[in-house]
N, C-alpha and C positions, 0 to 999 in steps of 0.2 A: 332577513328580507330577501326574497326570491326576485327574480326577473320573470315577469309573464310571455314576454316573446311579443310583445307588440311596442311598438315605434313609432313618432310623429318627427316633423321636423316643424323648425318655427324658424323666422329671422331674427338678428337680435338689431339693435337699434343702430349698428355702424353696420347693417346688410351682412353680416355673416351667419350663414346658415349654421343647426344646431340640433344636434341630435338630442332628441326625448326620449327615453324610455320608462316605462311603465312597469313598475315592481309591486310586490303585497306587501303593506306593513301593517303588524299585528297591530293589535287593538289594543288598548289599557286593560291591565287586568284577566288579558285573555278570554277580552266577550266576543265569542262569535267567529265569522271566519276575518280575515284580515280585510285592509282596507284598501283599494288600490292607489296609486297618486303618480303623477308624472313628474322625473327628475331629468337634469343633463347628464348626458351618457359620458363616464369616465373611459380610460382607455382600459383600464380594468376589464369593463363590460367588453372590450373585444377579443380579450386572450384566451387561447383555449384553457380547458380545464384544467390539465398537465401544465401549464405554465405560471399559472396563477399565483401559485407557492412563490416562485422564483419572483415574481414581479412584487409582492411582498416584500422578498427580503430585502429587497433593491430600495424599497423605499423607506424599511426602516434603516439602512446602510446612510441612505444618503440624508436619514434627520439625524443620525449622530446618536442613534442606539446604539448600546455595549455591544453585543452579538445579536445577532436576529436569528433563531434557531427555526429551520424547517423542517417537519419531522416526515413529509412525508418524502423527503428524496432518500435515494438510496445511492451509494458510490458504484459508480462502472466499475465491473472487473479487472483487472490487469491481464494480459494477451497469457500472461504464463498460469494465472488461476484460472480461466478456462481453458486451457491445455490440460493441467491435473485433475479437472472436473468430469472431461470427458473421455477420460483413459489414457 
């Protein structure tokens, strides 16, 4: 399920305002092109792309999964392995 890039907002019944946004969700069976539909916006939808990962593992951390493995992070260097890397 993709995000289209368009937004509404709505009140909810104790006056707090609420962000909508509008994503494709595919079809049964794969007919056609997908369907749009309007949900509430998670804070998810607001992190950048590079962050996303991390925000994941955070939450399967905090439901009490074994290890949450992210593959797409790489470890920073150490000051002295880019010293030996660059001469």
């Amino acid at each position: 399920m993709s995000l289209t890039g368009r937004f509404w907002f709505r009140k909810s019944w104790t006056g707090r305002l609420v962000l909508l946004v509008e994503e494709e969700r595919p079809r049964w069976f794969g007919r056609g092109a997908g369907k749009p539909r309007w949900r509430n916006a998670r804070l998810l939808d607001f992190a950048e792309p590079e962050l996303r990962p991390l925000m994941t593992m955070e939450k399967h951390h905090r439901a009490g999964a074994g290890s949450a493995q992210v593959r797409t992070l790489r470890p920073v260097p150490t000051p002295s392995e880019v010293r030996s890397a660059n001469g």
